[in-house]
C-alpha positions in Angstrom: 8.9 -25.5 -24.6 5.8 -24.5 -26.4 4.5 -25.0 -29.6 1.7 -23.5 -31.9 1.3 -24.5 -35.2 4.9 -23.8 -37.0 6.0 -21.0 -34.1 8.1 -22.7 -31.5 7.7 -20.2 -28.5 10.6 -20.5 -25.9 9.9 -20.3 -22.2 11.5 -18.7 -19.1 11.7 -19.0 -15.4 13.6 -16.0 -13.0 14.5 -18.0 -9.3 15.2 -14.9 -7.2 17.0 -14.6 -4.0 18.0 -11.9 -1.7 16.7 -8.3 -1.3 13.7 -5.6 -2.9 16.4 -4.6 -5.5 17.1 -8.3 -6.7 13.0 -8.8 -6.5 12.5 -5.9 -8.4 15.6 -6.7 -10.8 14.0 -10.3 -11.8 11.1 -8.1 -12.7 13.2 -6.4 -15.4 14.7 -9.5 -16.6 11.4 -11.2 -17.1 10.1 -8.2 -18.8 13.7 -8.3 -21.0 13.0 -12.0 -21.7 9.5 -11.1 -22.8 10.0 -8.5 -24.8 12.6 -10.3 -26.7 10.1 -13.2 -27.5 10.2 -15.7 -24.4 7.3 -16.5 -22.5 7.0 -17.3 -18.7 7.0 -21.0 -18.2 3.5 -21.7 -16.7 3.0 -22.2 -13.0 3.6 -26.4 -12.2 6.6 -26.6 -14.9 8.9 -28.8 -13.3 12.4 -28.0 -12.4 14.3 -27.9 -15.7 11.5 -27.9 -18.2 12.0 -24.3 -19.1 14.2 -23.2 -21.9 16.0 -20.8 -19.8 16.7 -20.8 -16.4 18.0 -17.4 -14.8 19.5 -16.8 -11.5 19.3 -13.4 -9.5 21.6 -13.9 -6.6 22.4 -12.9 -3.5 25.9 -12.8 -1.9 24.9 -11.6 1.6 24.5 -15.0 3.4 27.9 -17.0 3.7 26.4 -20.3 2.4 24.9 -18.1 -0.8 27.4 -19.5 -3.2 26.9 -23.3 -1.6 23.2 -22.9 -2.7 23.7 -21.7 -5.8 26.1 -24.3 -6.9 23.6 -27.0 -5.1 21.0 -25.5 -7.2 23.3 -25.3 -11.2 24.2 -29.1 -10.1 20.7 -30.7 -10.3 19.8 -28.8 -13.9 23.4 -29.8 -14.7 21.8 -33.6 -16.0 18.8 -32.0 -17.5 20.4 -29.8 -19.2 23.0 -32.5 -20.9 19.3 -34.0 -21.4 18.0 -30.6 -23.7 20.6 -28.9 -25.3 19.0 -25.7 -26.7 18.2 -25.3 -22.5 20.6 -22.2 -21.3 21.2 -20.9 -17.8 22.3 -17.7 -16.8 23.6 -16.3 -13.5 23.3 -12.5 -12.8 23.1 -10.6 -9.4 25.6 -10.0 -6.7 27.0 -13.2 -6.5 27.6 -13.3 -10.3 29.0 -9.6 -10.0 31.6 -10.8 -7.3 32.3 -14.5 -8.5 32.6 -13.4 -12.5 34.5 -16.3 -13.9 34.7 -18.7 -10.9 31.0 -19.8 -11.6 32.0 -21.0 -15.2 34.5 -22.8 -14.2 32.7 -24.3 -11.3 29.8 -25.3 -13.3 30.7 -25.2 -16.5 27.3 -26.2 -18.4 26.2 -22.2 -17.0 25.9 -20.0 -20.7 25.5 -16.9 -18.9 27.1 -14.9 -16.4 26.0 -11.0 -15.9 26.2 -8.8 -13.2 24.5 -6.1 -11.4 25.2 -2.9 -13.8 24.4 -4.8 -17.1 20.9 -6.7 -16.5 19.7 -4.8 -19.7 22.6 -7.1 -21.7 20.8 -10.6 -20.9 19.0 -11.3 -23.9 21.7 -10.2 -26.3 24.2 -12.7 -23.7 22.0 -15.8 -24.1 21.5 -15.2 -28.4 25.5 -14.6 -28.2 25.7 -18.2 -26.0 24.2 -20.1 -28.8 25.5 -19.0 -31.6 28.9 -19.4 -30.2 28.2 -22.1 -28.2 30.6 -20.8 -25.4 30.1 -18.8 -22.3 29.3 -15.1 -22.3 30.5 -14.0 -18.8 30.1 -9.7 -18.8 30.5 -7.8 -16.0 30.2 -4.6 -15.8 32.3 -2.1 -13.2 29.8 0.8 -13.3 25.7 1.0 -14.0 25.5 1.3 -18.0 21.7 3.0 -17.8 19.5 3.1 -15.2 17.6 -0.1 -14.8 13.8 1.8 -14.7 14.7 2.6 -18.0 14.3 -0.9 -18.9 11.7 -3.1 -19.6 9.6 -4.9 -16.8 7.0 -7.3 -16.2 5.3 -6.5 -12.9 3.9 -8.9 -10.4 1.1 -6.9 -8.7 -1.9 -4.3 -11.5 -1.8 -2.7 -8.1 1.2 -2.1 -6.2 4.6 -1.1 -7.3 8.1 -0.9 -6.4 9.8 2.2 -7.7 13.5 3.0 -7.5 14.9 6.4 -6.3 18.6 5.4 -6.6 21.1 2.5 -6.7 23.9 2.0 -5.5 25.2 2.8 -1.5 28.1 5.2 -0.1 28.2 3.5 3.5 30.6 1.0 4.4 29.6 -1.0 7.1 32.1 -3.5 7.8 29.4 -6.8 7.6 27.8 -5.5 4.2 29.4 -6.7 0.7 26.8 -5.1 -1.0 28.2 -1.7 -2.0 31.0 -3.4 -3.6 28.7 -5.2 -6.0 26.0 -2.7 -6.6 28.2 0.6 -6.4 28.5 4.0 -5.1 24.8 5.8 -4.6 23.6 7.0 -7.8 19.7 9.0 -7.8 17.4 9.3 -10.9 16.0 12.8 -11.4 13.0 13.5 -9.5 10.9 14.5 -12.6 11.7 11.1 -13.8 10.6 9.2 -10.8 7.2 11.2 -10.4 7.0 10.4 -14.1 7.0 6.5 -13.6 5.0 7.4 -10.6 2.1 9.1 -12.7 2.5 6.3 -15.5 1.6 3.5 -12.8 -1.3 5.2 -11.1 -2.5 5.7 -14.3 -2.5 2.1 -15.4 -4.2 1.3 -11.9 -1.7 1.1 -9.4 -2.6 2.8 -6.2 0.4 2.2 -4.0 3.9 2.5 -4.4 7.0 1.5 -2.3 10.1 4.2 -3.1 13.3 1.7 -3.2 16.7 2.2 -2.8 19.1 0.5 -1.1 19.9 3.9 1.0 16.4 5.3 0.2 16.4 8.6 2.9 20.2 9.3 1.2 18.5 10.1 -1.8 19.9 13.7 -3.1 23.1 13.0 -2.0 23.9 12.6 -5.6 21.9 15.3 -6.9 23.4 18.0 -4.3 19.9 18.5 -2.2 20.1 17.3 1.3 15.7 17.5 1.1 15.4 16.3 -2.0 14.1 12.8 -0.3 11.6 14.6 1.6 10.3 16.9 -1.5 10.0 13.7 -3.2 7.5 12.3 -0.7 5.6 15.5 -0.5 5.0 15.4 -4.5 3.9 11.8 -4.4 1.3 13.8 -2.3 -0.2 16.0 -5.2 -0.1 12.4 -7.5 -4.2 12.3 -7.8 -4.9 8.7 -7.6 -2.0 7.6 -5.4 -3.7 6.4 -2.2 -0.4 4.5 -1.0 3.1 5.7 -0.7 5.6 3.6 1.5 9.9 3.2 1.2 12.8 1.0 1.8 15.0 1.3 3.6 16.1 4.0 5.2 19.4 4.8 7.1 19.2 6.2 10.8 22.3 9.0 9.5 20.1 10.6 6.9 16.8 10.8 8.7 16.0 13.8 9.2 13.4 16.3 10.5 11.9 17.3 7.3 11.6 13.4 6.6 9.5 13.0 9.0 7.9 16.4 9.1 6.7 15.0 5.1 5.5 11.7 6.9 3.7 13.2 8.7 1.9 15.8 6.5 1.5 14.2 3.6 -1.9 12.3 3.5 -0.7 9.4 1.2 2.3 8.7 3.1 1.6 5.7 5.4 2.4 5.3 9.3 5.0 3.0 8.4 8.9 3.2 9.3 11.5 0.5 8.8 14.2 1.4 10.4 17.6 -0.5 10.7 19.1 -0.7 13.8 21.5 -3.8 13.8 22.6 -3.4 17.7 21.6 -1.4 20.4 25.6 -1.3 21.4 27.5 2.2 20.7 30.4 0.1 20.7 29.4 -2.7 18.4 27.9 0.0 16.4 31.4 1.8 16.3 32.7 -1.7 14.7 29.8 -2.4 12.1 30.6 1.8 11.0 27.0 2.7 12.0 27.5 6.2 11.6 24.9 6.6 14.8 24.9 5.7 18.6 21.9 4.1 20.7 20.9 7.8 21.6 20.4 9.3 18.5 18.7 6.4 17.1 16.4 6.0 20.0 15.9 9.7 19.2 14.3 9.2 15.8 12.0 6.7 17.1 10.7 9.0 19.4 10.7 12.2 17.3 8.6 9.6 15.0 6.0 8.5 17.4 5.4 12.2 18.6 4.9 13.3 14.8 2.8 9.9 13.8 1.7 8.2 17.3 -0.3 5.0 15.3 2.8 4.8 12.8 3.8 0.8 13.1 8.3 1.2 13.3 9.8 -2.1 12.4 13.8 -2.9 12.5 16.4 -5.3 11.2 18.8 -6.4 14.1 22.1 -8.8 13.6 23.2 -10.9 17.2 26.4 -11.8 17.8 28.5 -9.4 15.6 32.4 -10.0 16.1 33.1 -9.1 19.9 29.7 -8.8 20.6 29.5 -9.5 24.7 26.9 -9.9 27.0 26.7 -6.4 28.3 26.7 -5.4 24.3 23.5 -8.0 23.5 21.9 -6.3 26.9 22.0 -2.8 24.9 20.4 -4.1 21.9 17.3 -5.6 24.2 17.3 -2.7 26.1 16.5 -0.5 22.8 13.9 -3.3 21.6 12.2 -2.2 24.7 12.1 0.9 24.6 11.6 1.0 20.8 8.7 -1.0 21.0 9.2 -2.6 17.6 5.8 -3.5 15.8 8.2 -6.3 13.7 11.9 -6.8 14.0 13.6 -9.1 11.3 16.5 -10.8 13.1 19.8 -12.2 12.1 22.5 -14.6 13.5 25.7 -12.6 12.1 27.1 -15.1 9.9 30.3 -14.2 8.1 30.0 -12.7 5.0 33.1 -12.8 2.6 35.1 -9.8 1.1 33.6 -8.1 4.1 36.0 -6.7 7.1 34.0 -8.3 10.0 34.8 -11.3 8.4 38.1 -11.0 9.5 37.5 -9.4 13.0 39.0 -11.3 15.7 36.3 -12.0 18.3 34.0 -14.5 16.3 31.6 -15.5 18.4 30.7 -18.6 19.1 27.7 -20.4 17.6 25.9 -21.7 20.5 26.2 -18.3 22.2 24.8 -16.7 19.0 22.0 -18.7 19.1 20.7 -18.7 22.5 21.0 -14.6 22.4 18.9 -15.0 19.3 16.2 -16.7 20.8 16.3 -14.7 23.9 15.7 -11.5 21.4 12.8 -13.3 19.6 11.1 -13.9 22.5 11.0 -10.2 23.8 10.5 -9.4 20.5 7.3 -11.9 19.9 6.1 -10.7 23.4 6.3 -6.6 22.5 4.9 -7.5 18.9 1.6 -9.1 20.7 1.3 -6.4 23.0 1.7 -3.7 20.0 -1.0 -5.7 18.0 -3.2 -5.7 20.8 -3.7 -1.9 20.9 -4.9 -2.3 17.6 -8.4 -4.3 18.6 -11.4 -1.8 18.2 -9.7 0.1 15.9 -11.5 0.6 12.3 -8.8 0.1 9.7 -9.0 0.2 5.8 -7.7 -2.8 4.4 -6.0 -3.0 1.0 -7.0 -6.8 -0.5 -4.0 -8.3 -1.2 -2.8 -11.1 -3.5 -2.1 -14.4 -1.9 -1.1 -13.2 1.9 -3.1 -15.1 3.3 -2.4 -19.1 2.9 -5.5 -20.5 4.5 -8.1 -17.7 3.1 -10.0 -20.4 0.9 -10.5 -23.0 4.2 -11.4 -20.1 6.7 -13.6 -17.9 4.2 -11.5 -14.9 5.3 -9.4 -11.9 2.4 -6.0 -10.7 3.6 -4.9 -7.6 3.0 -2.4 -4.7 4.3 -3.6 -2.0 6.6 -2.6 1.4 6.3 0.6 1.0 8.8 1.4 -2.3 6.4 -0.2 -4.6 9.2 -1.7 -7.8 8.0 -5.2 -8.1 8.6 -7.3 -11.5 8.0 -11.2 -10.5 7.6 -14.2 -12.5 6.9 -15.1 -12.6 3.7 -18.0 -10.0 2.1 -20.7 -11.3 0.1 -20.1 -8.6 -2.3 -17.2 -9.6 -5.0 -14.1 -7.9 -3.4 -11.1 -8.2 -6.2 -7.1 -7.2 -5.0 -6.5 -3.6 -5.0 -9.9 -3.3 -3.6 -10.1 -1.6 0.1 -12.4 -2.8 2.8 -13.3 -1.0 5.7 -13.0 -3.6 9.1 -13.1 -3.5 12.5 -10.6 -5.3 14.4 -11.2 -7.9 17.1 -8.4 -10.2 17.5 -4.7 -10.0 18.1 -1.8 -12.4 16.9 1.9 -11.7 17.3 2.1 -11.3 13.2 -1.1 -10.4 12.0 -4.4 -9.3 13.0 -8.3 -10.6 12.7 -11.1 -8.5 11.8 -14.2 -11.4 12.5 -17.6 -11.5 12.1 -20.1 -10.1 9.2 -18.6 -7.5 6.8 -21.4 -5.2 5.2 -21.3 -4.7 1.5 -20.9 -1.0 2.4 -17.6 -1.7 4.1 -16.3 -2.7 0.3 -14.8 0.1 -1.9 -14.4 -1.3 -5.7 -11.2 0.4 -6.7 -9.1 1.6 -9.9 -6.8 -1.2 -8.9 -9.5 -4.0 -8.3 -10.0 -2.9 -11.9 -7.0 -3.2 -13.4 -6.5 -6.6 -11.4 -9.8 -7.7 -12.9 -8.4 -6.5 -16.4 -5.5 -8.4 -16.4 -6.0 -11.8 -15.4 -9.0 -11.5 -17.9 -6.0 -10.4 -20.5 -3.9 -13.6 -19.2 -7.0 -16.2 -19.7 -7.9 -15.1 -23.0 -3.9 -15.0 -23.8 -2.0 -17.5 -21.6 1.5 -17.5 -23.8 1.8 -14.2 -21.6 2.3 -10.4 -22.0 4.3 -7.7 -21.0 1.6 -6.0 -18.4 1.3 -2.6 -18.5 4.1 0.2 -19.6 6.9 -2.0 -20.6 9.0 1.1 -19.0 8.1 0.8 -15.3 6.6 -1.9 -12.6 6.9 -3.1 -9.2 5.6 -6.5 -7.2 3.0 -6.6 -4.7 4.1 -5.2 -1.3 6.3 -7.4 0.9 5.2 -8.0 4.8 7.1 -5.2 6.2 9.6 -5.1 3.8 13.9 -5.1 4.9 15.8 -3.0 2.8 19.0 -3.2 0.8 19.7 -7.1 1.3 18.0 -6.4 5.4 21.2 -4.6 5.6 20.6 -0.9 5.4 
């Protein structure tokens, strides 16, 4: 807690788990907490030492709940310690849990779920002054969450969601029983948080839904995904437009026919596979086989041939044999993935493969997984290879690069979302900024672009200014502000970002 003068200013930390949606969810809340008077508790406040403590869950990992009640038992003593400290627990977990957290851990004053984040302020004022627990759950989405406020993460990049909510039921993913069936925002009203962003600096965008290429399935327009990436095209200012994730069912031609022809639109794909195996895929309730999916790659690579295709991939699914795990290597080499994130299936409750017979065991499960990360290191290398020589534009990024300050190097995302350590330019070069290098060294997960970088190479940008703008507006104010439109916002990009909860 803060204090100035008289005013005692309360302050507020967001621990996020899970997925884009949760990431960009805590976004809201902060902005929520902000606008109702908290301020974010600075960086090196220890655990406990903010007035309120939120947590955005996740319920896709089967240990989620273990580490979240790990987590309310050490503030449980520090809280009996300060009691005007509150804790709230929203998300998926708190969405399927509902009262089982209170009476778990019953110091926890707040418990709200995934269609109600908007309520959180008014839960917390309602907690003190009853000095009970407030646990509100909502069945269905009360408004949609762009509509509230948000404190973004990045003056330069931005997450924006299309929709919320998924229709597909695939039989290892809980999460559209907690989020709920699909539901899309107009299109005027996402190219109108769209202009709003670019307009307060922002210069790349990542459309985000937890079906993203489904989008229009709501609104009755089975293009309405790929119109939508053809108007972020005639966005002046926009240099950037990525999504996540997509869904193998609904991508279609005209998808990638807008990929492809719309300047802004970068040579990025995530793409979900989850097993090579037609019959594992027939058990998860992937609506598509190895063919078609194989298919899309290559109707992909034909339309975009530098466009960097990275998956999500789940070993040892419930029945899952040797000849099943051989498929799902087999289409990692043929795909030739530039990333793949990959999971050991671990049972997920409420979910129906959780009660599949056919578990398998953990020891196999883990020596498939490393056999797939080894292919999948080895084709990665190969893939970033092809990329020495090339001249790439670089957008500087925020704190990607860890050891940047001991090797005088700037990180940054190439076009394909590629990151790309370069040596540093004499000329001031600020985050949003882009920077013209040549490549010359390969990594499995990142590239090097070495050696002297001319101050010509550096192009000072709307988002270097706004970037510049803003942490000059948090030094000469460090209570903190709401940044930007307190309507829209979105954090910097994520390394090849997964989609709804890297299960899409």
């Amino acid at each position: 807690m803060s204090v100035e003068g008289e005013a005692t200013v309360k302050t507020y930390e967001v621990r996020t788990y899970g997925c884009q949606m949760n990431v960009h969810d805590s976004e809201r809340l902060s902005g929520l907490l902000e606008d109702a008077g908290y301020v974010r508790a600075p960086e090196g406040t220890g655990e406990g030492e903010a007035d309120v403590v939120v947590f955005n869950t996740c319920a896709v990992r089967e240990n989620a709940d273990n580490k979240l009640y790990g987590n309310l038992g050490r503030l449980a003593p520090m809280k009996a310690r300060r009691p005007g400290m509150q804790i709230a627990v929203g998300g998926c977990l708190a969405q399927k849990d509902r009262e089982t957290i209170v009476q778990r851990a019953p110091w926890v004053d707040v418990v709200f779920g995934t269609h109600n984040i908007g309520k959180l302020p008014v839960l917390l004022e309602r907690a003190r002054v009853q000095e009970e627990a407030q646990v509100e759950i909502a069945e269905s989405l009360e408004a949609f969450p762009s509509t509230l406020p948000t404190r973004r993460e990045s003056a330069y990049a931005a997450w924006v969601s299309i929709s919320v909510g998924c229709n597909n039921t695939c039989t290892f993913c809980i999460v559209p029983a907690l989020r709920g069936k699909e539901e899309d925002r107009r299109p005027g009203d996402i190219l109108a948080e769209i202009e709003a962003l670019v307009a307060e600096g922002v210069s790349e965008i990542t459309l985000l839904g937890q079906n993203v290429n489904a989008y229009g399935s709501d609104l009755g327009d089975r293009e309405a995904f790929s119109k939508l990436l053809r108007a972020c095209g005639g966005i002046e200012g926009l240099e950037r437009v990525r999504f996540t994730s997509p869904h193998p069912r609904d991508f279609t031609d005209d998808v990638i026919a807008a990929m492809a022809e719309t300047p802004n639109v970068m040579p990025q794909l995530h793409m979900p596979l989850q097993s090579g195996s037609d019959p594992i895929l027939k058990a998860m309730r992937r609506s598509y086989r190895q063919e078609r999916f194989l298919g899309i790659i290559e109707k992909v690579r034909a339309a975009i041939p530098h466009a960097a295709i990275s998956t999500d991939i789940i070993v040892g699914f419930p029945g899952e044999t040797e000849e099943d795990f051989e498929q799902t290597l087999h289409v990692v080499r043929e795909a030739r993935f530039a990333s793949a994130f990959t999971f050991q299936y671990s049972k997920r409750p409420g979910t129906p493969a959780a009660e599949m017979d056919g578990q398998i065991p953990k020891e196999v499960v883990q020596e498939r997984y490393m056999r797939l990360v080894a292919l999948q290191e080895e084709i990665s290398w190969e893939e970033n290879k092809k990329q020495v020589g090339r001249t790439l534009e670089v957008m500087v990024a925020e704190g990607e690069g860890r050891k940047d300050g001991a090797t005088h190097r700037l990180s940054g995302r190439a076009p394909d979302n590629r990151l790309v350590h370069f040596t540093k330019p004499d000329v001031e070069v600020r985050p949003g900024d882009v920077v013209t290098v040549e490549i010359t060294y390969a990594a499995p997960h990142h590239l090097l672009a070495e050696g002297a970088t001319p101050d010509s190479a550096v192009r000072r940008t709307r988002s270097g200014d706004a970037w510049e703008k803003r942490n000059a507006a948090a030094a000469a104010k460090p209570a903190g502000v709401l940044l930007g439109l307190p309507t829209v916002g979105a954090p910097a990009p994520l390394p090849a970002a997964t989609g709804g909860c890297a299960l899409s």
